[in-house]
C-alpha positions as a LaTeX table, in Angstrom:
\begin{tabular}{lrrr}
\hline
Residue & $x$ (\AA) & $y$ (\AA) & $z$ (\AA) \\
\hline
Unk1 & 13.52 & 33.05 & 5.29 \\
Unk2 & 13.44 & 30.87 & 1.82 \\
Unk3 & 16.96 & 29.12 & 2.84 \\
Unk4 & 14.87 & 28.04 & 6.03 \\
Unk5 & 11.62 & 27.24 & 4.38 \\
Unk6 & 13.42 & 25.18 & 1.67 \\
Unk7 & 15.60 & 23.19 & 4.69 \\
Unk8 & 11.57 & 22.68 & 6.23 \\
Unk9 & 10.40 & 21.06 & 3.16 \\
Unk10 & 13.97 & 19.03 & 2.43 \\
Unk11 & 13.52 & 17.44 & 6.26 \\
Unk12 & 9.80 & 16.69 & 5.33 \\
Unk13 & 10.77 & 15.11 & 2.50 \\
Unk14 & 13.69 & 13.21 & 3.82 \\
Unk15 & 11.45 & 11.85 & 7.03 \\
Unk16 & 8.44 & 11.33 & 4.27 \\
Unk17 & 10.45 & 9.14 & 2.20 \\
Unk18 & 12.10 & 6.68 & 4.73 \\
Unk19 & 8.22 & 6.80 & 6.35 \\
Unk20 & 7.19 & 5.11 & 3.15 \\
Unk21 & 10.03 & 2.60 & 2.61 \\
Unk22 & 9.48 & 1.56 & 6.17 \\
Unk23 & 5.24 & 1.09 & 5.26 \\
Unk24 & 6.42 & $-0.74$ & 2.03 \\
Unk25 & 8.32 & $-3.09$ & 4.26 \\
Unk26 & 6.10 & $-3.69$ & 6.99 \\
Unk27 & 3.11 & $-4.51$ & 4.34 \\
Unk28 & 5.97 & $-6.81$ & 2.45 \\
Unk29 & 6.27 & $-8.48$ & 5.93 \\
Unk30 & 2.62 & $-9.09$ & 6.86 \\
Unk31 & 1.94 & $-10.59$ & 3.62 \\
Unk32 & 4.53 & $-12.71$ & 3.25 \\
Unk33 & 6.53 & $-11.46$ & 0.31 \\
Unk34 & 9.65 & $-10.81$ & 2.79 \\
Unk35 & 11.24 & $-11.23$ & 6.32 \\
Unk36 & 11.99 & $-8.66$ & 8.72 \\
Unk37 & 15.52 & $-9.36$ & 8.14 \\
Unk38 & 15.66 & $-8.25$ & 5.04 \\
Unk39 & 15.00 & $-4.80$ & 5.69 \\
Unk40 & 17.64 & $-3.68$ & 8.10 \\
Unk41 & 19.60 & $-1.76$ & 5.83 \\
Unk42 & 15.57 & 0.27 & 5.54 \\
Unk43 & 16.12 & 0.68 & 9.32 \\
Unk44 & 19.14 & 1.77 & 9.35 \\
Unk45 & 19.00 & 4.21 & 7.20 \\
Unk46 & 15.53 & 5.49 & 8.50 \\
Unk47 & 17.37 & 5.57 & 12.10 \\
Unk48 & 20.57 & 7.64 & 11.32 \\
Unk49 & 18.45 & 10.47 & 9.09 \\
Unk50 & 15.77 & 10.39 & 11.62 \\
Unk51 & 18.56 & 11.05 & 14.22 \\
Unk52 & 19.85 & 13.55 & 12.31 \\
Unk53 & 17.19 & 15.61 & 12.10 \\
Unk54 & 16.50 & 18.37 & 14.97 \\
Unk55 & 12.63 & 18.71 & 14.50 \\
Unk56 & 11.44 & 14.89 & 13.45 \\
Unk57 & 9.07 & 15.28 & 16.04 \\
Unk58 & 7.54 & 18.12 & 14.96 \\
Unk59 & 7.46 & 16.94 & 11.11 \\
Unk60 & 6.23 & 13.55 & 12.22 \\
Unk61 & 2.34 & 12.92 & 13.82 \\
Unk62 & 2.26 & 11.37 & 16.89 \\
Unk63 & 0.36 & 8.08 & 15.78 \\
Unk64 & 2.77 & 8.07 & 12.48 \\
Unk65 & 5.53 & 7.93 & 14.91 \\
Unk66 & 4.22 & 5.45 & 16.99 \\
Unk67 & 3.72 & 2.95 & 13.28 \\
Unk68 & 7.47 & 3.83 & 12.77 \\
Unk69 & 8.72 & 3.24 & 15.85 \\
Unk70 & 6.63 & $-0.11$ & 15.76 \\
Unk71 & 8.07 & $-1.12$ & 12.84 \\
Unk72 & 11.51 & $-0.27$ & 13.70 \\
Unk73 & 11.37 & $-2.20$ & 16.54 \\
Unk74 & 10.31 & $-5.44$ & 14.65 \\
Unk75 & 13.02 & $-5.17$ & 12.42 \\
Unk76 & 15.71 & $-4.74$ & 15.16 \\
Unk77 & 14.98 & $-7.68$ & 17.42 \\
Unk78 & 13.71 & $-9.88$ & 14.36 \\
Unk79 & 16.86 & $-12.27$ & 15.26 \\
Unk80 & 15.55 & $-15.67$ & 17.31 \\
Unk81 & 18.46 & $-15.63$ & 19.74 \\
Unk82 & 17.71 & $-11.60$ & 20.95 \\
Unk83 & 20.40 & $-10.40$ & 19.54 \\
Unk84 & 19.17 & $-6.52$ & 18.48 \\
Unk85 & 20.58 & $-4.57$ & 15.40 \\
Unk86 & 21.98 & $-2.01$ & 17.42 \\
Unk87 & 21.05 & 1.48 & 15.86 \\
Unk88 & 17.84 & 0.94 & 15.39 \\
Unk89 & 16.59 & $-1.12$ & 18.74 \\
Unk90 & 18.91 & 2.16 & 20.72 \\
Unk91 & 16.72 & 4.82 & 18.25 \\
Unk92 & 13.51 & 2.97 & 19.31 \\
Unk93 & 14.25 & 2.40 & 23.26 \\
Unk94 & 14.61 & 6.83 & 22.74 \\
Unk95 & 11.64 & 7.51 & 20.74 \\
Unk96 & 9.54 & 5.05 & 23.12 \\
Unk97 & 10.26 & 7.32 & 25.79 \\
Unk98 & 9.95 & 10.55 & 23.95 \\
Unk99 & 6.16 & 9.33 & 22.74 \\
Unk100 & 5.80 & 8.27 & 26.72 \\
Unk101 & 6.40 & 11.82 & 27.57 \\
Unk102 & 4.54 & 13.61 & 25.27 \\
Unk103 & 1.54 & 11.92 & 26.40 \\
Unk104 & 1.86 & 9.95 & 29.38 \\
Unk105 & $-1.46$ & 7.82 & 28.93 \\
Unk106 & $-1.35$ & 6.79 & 25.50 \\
Unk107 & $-1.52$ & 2.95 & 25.61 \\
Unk108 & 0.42 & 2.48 & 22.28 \\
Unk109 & 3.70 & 4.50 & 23.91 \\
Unk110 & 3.18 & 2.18 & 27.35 \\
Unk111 & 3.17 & $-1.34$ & 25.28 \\
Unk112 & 6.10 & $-0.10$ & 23.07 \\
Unk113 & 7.55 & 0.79 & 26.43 \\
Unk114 & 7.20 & $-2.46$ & 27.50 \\
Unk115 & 8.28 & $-4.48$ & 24.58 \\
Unk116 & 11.39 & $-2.40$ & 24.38 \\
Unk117 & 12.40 & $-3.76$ & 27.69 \\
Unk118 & 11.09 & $-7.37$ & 27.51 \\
Unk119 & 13.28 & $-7.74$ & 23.92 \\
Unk120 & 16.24 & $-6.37$ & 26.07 \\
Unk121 & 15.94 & $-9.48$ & 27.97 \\
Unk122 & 15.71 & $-11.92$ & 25.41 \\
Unk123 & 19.24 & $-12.17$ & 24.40 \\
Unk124 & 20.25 & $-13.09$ & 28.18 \\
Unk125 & 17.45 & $-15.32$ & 28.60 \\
Unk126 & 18.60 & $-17.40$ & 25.29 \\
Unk127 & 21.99 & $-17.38$ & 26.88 \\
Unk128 & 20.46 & $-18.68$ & 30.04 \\
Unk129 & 17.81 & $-21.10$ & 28.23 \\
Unk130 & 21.08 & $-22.99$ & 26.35 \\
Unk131 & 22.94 & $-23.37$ & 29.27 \\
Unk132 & 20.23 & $-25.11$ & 31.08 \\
Unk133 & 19.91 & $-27.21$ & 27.73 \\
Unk134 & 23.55 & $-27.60$ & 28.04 \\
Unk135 & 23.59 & $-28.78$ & 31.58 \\
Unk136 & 20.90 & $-30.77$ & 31.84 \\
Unk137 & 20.71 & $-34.22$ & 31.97 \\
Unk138 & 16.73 & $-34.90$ & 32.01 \\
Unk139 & 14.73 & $-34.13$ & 29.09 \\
Unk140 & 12.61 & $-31.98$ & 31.93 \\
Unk141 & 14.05 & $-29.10$ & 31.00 \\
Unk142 & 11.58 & $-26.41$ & 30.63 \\
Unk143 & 11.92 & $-24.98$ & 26.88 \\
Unk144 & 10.08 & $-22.05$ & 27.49 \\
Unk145 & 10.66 & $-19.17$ & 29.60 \\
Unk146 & 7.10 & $-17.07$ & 30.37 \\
Unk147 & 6.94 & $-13.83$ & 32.45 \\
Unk148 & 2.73 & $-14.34$ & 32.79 \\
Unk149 & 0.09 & $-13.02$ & 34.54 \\
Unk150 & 1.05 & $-14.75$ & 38.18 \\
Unk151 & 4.71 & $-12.63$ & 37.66 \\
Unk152 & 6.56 & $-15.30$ & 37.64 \\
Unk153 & 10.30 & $-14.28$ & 37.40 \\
Unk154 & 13.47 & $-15.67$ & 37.17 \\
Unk155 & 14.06 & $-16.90$ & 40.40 \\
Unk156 & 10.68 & $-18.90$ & 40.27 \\
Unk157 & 11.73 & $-20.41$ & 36.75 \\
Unk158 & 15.44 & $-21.38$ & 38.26 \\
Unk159 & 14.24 & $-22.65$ & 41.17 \\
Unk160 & 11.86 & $-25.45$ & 38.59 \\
Unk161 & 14.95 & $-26.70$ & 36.60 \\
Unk162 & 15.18 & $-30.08$ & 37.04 \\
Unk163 & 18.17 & $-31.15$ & 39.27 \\
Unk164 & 18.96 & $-27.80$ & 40.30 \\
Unk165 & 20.66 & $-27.84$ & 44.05 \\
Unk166 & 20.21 & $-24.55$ & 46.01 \\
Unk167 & 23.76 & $-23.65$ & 45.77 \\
Unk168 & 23.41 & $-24.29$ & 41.82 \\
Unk169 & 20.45 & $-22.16$ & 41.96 \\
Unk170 & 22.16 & $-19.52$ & 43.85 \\
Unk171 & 25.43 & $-19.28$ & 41.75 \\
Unk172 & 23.00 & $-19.00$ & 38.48 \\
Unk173 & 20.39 & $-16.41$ & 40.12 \\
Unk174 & 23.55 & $-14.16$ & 40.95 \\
Unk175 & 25.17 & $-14.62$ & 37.22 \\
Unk176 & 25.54 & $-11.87$ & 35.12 \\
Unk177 & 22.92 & $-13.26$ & 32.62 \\
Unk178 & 19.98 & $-13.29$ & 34.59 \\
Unk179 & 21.05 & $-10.13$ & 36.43 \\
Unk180 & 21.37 & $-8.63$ & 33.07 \\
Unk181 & 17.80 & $-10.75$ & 32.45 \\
Unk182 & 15.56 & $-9.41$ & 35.64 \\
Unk183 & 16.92 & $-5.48$ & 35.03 \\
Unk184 & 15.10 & $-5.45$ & 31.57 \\
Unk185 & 11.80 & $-7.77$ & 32.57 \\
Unk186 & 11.35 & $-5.93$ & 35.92 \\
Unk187 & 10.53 & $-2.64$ & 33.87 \\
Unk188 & 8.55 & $-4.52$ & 31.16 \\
Unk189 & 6.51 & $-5.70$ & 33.40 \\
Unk190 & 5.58 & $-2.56$ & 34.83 \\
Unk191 & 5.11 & $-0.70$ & 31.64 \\
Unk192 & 2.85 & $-3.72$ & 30.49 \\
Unk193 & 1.23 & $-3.12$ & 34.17 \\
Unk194 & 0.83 & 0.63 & 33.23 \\
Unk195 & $-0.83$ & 0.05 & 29.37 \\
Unk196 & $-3.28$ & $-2.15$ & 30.99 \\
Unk197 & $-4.50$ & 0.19 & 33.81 \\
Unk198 & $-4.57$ & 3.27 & 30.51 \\
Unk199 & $-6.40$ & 0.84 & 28.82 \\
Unk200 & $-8.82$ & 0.01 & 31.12 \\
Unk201 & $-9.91$ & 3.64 & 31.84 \\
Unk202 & $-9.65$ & 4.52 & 28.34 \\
Unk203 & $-12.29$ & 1.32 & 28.18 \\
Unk204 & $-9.81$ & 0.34 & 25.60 \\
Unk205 & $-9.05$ & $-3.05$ & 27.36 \\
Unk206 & $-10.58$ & $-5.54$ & 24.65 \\
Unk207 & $-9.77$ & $-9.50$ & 23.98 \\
Unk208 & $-7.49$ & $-8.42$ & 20.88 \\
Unk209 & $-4.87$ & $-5.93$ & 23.85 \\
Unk210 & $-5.03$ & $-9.01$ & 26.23 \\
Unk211 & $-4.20$ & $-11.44$ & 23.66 \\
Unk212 & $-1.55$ & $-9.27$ & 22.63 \\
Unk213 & 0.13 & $-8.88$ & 25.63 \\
Unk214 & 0.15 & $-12.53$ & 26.39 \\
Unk215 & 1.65 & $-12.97$ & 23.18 \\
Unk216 & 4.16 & $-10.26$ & 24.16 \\
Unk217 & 5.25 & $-12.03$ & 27.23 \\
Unk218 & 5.55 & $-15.37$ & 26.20 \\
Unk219 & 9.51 & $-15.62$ & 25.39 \\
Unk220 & 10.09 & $-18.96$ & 23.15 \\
\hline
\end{tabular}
């Protein structure tokens, strides 16, 4: 009974301590005094103990978790061209789904949800954003790629490249980029679709959430 209280207050403290070094790095972050990039050993670390132990959930509060997940998330995809740090963006895409199903409403789980999936995409739509560069020969090319509010998706933003010709268009649309590209916005979209709608009967739907979410779906 002691050996199992003692390994009860060693996980606390293990999931306690890398709890704080991710705060320390997140408040480092917002005021300036570091990048996200410099913490990725933090998340690392954080991800591979958290993994390791069998009852995180239970040690760790459900809006705690959602912080940490938050801000291991940020850390992952902090690089410009979408390319994740791989243990923790894999840890958060899990615990996303975890805090999903443990309470299927909350609009914080349902926007994490949806950011998991839309940074996902990002790495195929740089790929696809420097080969239009690339190929281009008009300075018309668009250089921004936005999944908005009228849905527009890939095929609507391929089909506006300058000097595209349909069978151009169709050999890119079918490439393994933008295939790889729509299977991570379609599901973004409808998580984003699904925090909005919690939101709205939680009459939690203010200018700050909208604001967010375009900011969220913007993809420079």
């Amino acid at each position: 009974m002691a050996s199992n209280l003692s390994q009860a207050d060693s996980n606390q403290q293990i999931a306690e301590r890398h709890i704080y070094h991710l705060a320390r790095a997140s408040k480092q972050v917002q005021e300036g005094l570091s990048t996200w990039a410099e913490h990725v050993e933090v998340a690392t670390a954080a991800v591979r103990d958290f993994s390791r132990l069998s009852n995180y959930e239970a040690l760790v509060p459900h809006p705690t978790r959602i912080v940490v997940a938050k801000t291991l998330q940020s850390i992952a995809y902090h690089l410009p061209n979408g390319t994740p740090v791989q243990e923790p963006a894999d840890w958060c895409a899990i615990e996303w789904l975890k805090l999903h199903e443990d309470s299927s409403d909350d609009v914080d789980a349902l926007h994490g949800l949806a950011l998991s999936w839309l940074h996902r995409s990002q790495a195929a739509l740089h790929r696809i954003y420097e080969l239009d560069v690339s190929s281009s020969s008009s300075s018309s090319a668009p250089d921004i790629l936005i999944l908005g509010s009228e849905r527009n998706s890939l095929d609507t933003t391929a089909a506006a490249i300058s000097g595209s010709t349909e069978e151009d268009y169709e050999s890119r649309f079918n490439s393994a980029d933008y295939v790889e590209a729509r299977t991570s916005l379609q599901p973004s979209t409808d998580y984003f679709d699904l925090a909005i709608a919690a939101a709205t009967r939680q009459h939690r739907l203010e200018g700050d959430l909208l604001s967010g979410v375009r900011a969220d779906i913007s993809l420079h």
